[in-house]
PyMOL Python script that loads the backbone (N, CA, C, O; Angstrom):
from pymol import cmd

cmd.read_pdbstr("""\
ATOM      1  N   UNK A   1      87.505  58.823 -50.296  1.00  0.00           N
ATOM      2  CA  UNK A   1      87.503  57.384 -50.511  1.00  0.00           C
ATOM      3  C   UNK A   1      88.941  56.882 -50.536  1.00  0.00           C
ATOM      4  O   UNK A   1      89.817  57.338 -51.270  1.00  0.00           O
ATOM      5  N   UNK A   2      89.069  56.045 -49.790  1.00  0.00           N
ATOM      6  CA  UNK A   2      90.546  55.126 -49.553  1.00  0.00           C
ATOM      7  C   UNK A   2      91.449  54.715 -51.350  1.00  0.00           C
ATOM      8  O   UNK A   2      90.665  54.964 -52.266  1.00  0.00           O
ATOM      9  N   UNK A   3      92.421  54.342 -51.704  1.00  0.00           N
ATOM     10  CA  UNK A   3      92.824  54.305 -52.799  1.00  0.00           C
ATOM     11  C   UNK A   3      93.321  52.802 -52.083  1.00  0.00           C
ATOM     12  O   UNK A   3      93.616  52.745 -50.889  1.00  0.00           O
ATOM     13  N   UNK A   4      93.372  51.419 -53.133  1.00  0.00           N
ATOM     14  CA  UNK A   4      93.174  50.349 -52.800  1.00  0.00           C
ATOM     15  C   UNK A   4      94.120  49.930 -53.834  1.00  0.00           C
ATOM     16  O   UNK A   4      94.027  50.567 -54.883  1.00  0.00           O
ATOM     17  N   UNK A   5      95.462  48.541 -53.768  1.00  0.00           N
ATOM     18  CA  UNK A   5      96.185  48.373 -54.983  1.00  0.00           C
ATOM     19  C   UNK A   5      95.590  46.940 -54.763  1.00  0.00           C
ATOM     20  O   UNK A   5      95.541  46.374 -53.671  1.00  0.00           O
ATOM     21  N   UNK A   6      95.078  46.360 -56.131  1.00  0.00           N
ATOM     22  CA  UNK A   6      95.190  45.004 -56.550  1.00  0.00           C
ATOM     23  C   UNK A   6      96.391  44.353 -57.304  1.00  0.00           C
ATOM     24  O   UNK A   6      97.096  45.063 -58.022  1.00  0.00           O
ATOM     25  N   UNK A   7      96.629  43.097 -57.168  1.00  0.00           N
ATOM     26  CA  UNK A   7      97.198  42.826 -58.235  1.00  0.00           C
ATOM     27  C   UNK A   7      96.777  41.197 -58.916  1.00  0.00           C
ATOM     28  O   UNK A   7      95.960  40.544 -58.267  1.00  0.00           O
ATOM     29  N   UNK A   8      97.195  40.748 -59.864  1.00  0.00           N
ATOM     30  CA  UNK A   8      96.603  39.436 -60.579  1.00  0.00           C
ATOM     31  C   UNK A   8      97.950  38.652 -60.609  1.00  0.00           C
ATOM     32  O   UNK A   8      99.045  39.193 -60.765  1.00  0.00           O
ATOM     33  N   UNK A   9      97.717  37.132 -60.420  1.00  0.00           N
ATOM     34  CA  UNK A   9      98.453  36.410 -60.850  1.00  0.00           C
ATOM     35  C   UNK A   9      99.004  36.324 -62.351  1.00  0.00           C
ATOM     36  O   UNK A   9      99.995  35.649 -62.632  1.00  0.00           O
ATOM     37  N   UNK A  10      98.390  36.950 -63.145  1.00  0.00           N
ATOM     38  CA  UNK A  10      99.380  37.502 -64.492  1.00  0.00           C
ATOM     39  C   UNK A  10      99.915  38.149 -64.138  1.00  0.00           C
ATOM     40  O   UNK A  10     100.978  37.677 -64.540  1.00  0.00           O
ATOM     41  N   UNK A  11     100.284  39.282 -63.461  1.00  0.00           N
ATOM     42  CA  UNK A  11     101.392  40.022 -63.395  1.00  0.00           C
ATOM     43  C   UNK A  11     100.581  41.957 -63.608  1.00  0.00           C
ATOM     44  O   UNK A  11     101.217  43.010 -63.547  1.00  0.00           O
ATOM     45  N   UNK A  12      99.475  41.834 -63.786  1.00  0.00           N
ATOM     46  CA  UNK A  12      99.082  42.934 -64.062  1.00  0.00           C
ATOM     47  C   UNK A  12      98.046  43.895 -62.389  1.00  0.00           C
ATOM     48  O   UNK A  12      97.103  43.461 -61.728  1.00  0.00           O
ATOM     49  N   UNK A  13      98.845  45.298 -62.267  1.00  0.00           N
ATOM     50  CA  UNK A  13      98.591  45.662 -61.279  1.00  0.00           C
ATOM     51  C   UNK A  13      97.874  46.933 -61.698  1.00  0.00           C
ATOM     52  O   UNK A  13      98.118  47.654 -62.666  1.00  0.00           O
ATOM     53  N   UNK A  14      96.608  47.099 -60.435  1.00  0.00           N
ATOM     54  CA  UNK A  14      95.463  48.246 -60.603  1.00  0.00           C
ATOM     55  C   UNK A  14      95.223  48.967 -59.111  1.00  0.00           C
ATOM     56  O   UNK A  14      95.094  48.418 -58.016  1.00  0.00           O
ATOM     57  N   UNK A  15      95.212  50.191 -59.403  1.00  0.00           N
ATOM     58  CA  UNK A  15      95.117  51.172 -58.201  1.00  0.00           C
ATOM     59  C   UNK A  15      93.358  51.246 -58.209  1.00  0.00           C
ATOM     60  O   UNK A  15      92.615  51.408 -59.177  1.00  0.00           O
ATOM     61  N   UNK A  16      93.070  51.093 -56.992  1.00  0.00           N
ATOM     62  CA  UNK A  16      91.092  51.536 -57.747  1.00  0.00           C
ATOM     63  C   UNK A  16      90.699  52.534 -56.085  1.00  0.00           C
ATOM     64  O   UNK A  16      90.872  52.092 -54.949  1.00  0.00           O
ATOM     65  N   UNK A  17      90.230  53.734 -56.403  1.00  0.00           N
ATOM     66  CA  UNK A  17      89.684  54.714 -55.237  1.00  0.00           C
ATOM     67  C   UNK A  17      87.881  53.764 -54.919  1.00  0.00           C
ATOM     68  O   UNK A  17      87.373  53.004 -55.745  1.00  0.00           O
ATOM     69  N   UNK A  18      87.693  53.871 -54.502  1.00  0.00           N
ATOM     70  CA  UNK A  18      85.940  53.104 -53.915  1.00  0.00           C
ATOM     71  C   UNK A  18      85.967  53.240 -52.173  1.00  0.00           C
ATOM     72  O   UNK A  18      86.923  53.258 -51.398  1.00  0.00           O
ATOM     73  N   UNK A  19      84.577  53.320 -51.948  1.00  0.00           N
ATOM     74  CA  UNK A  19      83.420  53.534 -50.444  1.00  0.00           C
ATOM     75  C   UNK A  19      84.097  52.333 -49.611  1.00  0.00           C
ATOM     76  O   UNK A  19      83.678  51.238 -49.984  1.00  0.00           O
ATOM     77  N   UNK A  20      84.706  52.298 -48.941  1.00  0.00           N
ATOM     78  CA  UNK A  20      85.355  51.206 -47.925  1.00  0.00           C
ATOM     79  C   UNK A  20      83.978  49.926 -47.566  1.00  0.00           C
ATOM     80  O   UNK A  20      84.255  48.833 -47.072  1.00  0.00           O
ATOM     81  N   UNK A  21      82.722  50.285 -47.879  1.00  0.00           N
ATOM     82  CA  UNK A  21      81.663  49.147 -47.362  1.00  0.00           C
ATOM     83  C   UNK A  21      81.574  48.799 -48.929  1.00  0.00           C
ATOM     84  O   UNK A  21      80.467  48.521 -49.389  1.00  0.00           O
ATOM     85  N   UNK A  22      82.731  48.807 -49.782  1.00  0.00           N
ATOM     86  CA  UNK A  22      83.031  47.495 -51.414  1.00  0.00           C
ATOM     87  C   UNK A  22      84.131  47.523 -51.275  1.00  0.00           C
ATOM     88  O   UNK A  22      84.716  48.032 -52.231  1.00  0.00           O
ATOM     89  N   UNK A  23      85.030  47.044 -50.113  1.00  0.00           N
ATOM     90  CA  UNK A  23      86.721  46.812 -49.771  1.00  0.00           C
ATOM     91  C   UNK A  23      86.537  45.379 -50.049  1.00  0.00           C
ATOM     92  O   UNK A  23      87.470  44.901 -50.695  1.00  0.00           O
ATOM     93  N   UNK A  24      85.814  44.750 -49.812  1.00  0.00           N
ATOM     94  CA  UNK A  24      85.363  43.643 -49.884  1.00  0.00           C
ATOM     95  C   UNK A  24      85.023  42.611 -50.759  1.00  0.00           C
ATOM     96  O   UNK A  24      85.352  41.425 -50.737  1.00  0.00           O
ATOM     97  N   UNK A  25      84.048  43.471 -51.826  1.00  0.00           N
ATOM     98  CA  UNK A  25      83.988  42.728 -53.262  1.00  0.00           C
ATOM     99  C   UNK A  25      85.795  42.380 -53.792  1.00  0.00           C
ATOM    100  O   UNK A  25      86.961  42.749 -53.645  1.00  0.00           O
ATOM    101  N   UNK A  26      84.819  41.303 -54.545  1.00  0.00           N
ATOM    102  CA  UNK A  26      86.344  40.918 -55.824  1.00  0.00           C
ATOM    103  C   UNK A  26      86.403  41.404 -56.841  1.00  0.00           C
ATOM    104  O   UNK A  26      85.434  41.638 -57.563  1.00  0.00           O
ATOM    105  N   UNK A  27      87.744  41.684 -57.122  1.00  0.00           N
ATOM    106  CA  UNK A  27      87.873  42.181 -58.450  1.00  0.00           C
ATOM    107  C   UNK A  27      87.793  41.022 -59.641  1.00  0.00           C
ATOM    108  O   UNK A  27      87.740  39.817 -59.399  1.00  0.00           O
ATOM    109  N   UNK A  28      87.793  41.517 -60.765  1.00  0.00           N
ATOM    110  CA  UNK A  28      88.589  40.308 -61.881  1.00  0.00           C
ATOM    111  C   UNK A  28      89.462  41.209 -62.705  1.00  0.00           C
ATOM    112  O   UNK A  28      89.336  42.426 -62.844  1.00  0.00           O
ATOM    113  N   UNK A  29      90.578  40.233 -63.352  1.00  0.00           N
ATOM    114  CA  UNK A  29      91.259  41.001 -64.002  1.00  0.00           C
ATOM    115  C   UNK A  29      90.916  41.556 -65.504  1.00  0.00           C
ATOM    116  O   UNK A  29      90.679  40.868 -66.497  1.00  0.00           O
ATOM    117  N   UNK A  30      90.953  43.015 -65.404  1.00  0.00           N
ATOM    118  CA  UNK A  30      90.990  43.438 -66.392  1.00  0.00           C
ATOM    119  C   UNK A  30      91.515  43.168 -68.185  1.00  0.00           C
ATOM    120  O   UNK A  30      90.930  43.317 -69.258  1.00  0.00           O
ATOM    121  N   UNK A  31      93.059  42.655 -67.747  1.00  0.00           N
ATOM    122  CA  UNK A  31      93.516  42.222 -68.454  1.00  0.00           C
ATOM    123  C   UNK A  31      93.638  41.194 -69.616  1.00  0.00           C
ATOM    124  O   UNK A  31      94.511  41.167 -70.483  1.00  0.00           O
ATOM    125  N   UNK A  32      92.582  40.354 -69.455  1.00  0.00           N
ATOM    126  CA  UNK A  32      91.600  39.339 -70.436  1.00  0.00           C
ATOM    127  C   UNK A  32      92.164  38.403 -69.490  1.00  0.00           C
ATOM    128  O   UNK A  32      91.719  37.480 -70.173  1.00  0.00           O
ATOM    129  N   UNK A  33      92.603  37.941 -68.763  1.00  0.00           N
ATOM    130  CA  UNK A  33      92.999  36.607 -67.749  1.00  0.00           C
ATOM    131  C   UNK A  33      91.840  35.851 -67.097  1.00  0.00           C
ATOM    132  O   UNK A  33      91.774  34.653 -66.823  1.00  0.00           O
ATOM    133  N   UNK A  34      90.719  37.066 -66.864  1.00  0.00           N
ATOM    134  CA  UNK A  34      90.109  36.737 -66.108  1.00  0.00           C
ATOM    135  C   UNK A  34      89.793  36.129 -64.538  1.00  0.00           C
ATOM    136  O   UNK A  34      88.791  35.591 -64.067  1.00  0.00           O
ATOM    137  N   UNK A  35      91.110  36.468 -63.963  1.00  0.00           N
ATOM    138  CA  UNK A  35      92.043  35.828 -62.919  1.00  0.00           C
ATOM    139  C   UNK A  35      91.117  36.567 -61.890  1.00  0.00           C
ATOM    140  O   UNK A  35      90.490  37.486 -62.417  1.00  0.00           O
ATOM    141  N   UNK A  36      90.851  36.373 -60.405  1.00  0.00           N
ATOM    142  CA  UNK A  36      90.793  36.934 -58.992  1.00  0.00           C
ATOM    143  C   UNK A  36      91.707  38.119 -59.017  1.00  0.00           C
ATOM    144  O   UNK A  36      92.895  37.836 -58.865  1.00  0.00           O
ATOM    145  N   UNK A  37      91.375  39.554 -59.198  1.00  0.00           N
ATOM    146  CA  UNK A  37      92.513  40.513 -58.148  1.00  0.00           C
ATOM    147  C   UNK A  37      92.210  39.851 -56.785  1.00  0.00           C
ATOM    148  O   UNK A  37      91.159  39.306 -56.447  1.00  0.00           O
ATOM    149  N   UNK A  38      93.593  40.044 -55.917  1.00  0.00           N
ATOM    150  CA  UNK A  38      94.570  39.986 -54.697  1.00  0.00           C
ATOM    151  C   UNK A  38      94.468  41.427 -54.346  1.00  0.00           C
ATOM    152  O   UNK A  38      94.394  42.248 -55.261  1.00  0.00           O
ATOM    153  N   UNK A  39      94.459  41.802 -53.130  1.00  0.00           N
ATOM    154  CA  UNK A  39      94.760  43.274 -52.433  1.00  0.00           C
ATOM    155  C   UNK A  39      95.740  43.076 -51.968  1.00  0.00           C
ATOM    156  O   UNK A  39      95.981  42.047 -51.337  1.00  0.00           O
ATOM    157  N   UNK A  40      96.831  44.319 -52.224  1.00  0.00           N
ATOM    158  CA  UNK A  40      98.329  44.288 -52.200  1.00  0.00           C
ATOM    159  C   UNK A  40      98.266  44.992 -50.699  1.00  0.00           C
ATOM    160  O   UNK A  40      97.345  45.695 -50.283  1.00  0.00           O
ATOM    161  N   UNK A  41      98.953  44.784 -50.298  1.00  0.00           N
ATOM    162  CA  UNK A  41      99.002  45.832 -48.763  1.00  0.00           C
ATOM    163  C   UNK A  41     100.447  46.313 -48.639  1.00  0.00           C
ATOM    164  O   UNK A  41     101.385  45.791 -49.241  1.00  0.00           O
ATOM    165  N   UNK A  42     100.568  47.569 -47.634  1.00  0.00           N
ATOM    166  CA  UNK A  42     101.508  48.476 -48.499  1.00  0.00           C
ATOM    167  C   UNK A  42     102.006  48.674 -46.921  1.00  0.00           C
ATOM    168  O   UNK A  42     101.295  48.565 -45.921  1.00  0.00           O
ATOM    169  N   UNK A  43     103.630  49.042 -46.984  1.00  0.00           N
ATOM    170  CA  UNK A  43     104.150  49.065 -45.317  1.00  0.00           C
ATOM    171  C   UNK A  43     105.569  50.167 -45.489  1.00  0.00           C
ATOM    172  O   UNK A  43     106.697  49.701 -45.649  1.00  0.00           O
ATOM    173  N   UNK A  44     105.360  51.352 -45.439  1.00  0.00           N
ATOM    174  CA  UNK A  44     105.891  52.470 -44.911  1.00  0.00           C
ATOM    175  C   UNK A  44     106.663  52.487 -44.198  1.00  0.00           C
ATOM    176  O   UNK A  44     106.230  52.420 -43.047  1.00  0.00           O
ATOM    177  N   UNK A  45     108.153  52.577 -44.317  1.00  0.00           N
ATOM    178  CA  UNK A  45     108.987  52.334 -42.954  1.00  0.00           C
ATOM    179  C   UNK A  45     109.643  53.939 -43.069  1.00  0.00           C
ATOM    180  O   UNK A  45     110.681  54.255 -43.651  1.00  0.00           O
ATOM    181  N   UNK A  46     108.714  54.820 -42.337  1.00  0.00           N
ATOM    182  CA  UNK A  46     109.213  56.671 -42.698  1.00  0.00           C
ATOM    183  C   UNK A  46     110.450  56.874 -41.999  1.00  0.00           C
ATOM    184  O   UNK A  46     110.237  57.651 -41.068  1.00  0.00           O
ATOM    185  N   UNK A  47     111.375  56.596 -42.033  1.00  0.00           N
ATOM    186  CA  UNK A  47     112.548  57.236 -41.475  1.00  0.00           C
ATOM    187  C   UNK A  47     112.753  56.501 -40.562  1.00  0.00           C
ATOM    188  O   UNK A  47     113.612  57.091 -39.908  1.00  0.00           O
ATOM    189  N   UNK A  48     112.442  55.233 -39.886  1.00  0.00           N
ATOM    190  CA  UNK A  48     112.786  54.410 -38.664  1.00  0.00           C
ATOM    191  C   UNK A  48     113.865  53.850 -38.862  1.00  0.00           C
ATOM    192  O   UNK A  48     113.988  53.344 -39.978  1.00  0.00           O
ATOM    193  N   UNK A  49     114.748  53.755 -38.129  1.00  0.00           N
ATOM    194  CA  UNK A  49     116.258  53.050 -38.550  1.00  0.00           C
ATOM    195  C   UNK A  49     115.734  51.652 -37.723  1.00  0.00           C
ATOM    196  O   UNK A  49     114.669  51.970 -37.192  1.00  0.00           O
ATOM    197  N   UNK A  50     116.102  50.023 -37.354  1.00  0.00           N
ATOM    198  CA  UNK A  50     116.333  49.377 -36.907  1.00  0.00           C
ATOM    199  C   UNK A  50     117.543  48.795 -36.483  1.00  0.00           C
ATOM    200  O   UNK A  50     117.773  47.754 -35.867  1.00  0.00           O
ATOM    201  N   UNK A  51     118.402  49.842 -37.023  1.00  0.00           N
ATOM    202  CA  UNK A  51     119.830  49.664 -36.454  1.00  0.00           C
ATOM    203  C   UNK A  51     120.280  49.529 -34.989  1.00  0.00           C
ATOM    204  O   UNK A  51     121.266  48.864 -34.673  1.00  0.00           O
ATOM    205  N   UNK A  52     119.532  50.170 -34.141  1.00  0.00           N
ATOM    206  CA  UNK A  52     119.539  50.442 -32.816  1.00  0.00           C
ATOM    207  C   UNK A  52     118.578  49.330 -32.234  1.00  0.00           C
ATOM    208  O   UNK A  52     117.620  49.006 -32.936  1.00  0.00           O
ATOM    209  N   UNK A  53     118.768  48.685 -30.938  1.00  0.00           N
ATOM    210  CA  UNK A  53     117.731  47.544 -30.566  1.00  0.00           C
ATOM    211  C   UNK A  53     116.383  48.106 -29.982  1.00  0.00           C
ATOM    212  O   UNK A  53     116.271  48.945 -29.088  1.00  0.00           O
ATOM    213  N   UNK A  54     115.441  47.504 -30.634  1.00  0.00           N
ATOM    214  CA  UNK A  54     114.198  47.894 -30.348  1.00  0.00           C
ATOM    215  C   UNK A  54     113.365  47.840 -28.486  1.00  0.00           C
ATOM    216  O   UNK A  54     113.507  46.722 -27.990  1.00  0.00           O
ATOM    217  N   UNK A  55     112.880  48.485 -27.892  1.00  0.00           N
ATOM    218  CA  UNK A  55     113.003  48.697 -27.113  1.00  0.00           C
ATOM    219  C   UNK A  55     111.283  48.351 -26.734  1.00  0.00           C
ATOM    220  O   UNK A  55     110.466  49.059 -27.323  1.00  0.00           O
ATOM    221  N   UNK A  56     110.756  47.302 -25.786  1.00  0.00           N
ATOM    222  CA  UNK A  56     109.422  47.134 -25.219  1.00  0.00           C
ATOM    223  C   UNK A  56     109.262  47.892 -24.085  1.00  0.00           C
ATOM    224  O   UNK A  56     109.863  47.549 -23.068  1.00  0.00           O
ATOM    225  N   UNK A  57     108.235  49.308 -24.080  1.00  0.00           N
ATOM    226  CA  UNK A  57     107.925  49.526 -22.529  1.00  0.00           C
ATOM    227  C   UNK A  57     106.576  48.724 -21.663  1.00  0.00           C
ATOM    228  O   UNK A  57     106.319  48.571 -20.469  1.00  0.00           O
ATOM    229  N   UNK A  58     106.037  48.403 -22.686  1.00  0.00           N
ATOM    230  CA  UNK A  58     105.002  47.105 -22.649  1.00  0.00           C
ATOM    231  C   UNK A  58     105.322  46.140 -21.881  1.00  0.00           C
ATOM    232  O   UNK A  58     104.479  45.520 -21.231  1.00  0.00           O
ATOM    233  N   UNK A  59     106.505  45.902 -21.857  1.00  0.00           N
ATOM    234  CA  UNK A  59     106.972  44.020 -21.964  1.00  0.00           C
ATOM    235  C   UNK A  59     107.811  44.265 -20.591  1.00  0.00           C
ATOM    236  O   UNK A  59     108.149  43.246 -19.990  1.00  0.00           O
ATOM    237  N   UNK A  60     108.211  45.636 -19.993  1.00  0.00           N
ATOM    238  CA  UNK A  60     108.920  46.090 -18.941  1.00  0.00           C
ATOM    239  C   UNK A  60     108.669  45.153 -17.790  1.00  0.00           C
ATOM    240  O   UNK A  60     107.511  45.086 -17.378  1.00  0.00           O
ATOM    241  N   UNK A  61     109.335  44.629 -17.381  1.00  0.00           N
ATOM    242  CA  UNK A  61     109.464  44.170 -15.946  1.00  0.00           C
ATOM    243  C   UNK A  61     109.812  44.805 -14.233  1.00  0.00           C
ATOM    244  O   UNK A  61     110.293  45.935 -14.325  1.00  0.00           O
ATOM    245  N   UNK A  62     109.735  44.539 -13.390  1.00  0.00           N
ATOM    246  CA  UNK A  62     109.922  45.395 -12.530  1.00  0.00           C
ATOM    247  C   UNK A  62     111.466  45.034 -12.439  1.00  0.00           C
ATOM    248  O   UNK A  62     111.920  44.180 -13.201  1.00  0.00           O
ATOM    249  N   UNK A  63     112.237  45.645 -11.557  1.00  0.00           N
ATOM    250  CA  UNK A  63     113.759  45.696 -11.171  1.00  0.00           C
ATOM    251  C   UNK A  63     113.619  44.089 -10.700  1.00  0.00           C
ATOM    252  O   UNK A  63     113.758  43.052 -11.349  1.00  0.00           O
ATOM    253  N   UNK A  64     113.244  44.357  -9.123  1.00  0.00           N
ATOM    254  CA  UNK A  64     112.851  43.112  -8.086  1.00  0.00           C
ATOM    255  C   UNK A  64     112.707  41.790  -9.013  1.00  0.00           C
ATOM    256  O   UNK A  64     113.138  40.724  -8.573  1.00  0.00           O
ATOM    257  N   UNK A  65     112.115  41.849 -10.270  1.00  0.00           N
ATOM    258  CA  UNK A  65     112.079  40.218 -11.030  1.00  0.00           C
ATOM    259  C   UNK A  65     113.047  40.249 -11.857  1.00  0.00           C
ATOM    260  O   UNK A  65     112.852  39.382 -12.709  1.00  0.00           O
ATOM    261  N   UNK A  66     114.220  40.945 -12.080  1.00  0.00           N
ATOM    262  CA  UNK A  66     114.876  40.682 -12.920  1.00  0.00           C
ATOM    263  C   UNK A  66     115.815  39.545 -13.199  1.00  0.00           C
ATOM    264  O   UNK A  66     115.986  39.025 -14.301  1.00  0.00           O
ATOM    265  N   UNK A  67     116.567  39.129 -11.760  1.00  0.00           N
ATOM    266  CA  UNK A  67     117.225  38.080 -11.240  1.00  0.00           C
ATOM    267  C   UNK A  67     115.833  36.447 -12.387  1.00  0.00           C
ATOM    268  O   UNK A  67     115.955  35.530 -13.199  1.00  0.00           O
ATOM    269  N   UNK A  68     114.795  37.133 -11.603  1.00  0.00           N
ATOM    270  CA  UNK A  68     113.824  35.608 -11.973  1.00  0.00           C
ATOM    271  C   UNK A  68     113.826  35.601 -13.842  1.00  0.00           C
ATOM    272  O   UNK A  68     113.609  34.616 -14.547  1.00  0.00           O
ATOM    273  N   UNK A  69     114.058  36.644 -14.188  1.00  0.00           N
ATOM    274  CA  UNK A  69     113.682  36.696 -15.660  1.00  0.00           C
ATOM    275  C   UNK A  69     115.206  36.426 -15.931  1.00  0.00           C
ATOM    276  O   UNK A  69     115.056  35.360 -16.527  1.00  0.00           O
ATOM    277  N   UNK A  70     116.312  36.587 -15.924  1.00  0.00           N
ATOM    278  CA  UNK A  70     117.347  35.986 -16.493  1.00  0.00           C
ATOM    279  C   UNK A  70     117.394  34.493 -15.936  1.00  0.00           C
ATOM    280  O   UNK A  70     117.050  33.807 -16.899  1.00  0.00           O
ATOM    281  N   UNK A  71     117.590  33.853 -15.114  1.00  0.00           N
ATOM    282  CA  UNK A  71     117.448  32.452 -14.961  1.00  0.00           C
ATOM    283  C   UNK A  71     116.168  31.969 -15.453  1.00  0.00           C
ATOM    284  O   UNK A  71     116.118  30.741 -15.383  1.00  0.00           O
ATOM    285  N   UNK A  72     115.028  32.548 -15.965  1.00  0.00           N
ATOM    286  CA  UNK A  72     114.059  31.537 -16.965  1.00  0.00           C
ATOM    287  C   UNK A  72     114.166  31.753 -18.325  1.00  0.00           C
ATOM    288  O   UNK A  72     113.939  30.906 -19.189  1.00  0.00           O
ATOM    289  N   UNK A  73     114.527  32.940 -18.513  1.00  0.00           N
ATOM    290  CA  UNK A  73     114.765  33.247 -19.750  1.00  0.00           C
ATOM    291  C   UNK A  73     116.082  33.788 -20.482  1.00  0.00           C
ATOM    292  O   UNK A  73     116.190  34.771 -21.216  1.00  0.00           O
ATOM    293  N   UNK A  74     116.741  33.162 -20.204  1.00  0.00           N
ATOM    294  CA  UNK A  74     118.760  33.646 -20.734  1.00  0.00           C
ATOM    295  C   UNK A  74     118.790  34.408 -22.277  1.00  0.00           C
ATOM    296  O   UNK A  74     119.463  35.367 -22.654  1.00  0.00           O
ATOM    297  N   UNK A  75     117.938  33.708 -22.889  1.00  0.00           N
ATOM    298  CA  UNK A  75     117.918  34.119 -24.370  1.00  0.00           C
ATOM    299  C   UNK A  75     117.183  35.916 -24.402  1.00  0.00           C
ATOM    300  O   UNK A  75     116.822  36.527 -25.408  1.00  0.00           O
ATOM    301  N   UNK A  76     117.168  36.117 -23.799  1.00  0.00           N
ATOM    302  CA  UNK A  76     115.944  37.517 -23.968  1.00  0.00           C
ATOM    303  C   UNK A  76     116.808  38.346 -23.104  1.00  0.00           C
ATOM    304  O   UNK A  76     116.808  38.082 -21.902  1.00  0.00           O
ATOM    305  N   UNK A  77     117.636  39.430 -23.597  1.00  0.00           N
ATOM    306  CA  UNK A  77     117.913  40.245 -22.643  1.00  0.00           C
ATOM    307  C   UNK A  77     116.958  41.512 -22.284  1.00  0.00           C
ATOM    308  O   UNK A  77     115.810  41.700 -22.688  1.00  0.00           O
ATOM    309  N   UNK A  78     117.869  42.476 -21.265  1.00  0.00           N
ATOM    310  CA  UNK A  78     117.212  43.178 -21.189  1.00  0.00           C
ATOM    311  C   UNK A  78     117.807  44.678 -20.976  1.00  0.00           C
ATOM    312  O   UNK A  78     118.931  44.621 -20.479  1.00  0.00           O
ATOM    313  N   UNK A  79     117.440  45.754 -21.173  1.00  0.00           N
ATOM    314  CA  UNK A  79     117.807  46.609 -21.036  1.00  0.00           C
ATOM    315  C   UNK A  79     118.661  47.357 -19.441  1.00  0.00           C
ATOM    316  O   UNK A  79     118.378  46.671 -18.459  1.00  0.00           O
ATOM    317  N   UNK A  80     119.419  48.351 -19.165  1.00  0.00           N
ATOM    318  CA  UNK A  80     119.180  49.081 -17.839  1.00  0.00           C
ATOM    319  C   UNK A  80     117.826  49.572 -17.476  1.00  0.00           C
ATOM    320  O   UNK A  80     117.927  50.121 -16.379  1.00  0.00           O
ATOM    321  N   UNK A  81     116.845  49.609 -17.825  1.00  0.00           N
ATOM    322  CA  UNK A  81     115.215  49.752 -17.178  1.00  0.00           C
ATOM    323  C   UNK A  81     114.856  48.649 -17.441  1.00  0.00           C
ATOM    324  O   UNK A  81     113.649  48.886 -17.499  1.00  0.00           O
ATOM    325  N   UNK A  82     114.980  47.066 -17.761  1.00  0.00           N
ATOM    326  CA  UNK A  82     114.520  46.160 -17.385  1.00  0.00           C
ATOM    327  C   UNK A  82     113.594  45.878 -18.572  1.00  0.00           C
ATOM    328  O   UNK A  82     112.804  44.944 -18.433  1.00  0.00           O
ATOM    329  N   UNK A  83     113.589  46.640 -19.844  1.00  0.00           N
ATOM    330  CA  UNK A  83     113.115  46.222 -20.894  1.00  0.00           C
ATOM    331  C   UNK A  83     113.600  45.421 -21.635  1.00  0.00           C
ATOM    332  O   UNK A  83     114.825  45.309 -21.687  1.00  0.00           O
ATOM    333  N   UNK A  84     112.641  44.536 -22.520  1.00  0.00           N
ATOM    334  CA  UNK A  84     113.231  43.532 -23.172  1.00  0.00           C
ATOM    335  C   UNK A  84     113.582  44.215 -24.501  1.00  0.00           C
ATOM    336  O   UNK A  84     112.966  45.094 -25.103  1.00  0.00           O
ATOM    337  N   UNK A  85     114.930  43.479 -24.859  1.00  0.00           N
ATOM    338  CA  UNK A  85     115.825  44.323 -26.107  1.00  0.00           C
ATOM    339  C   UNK A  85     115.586  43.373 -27.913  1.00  0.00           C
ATOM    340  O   UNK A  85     116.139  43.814 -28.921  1.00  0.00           O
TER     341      UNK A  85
END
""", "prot")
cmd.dss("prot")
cmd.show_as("cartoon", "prot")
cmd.util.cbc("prot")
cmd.orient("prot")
């Protein structure tokens, strides 16, 4: 079972394990507030630096349009393979 963090507009925060088909129900706060728990969502950045410019192979253009993509778009560069940086 998934481990889920709430938290309350008082200030009071709860970890709760539960069946992902009650991700859904609401909590209330424990705390006598009686407030709505909020689901906190949680974002892991494992060792990625962003120091270096991020690189689209998605967004890649061919060589042949590159000329057309700097005269429509000046603000957006692009890489030596024609990726946007």
């Amino acid at each position: 079972m998934p481990l889920y963090k709430f938290a309350c507009d008082c200030g009071y925060k709860q970890e709760v394990t539960w069946p992902m088909s009650r991700s859904s129900e609401l909590l209330r706060c424990e705390r006598g507030c009686d407030g709505r728990m909020y689901r906190v969502y949680n974002f892991h950045n494992k060792g990625m630096s962003y120091k270096r410019p991020i690189h689209s192979d998605s967004l890649a253009i061919a060589p042949s349009q590159r000329n057309e993509h700097e005269q429509r778009f000046p603000n957006i560069k692009l890489d030596n393979q024609c990726r946007p940086i």
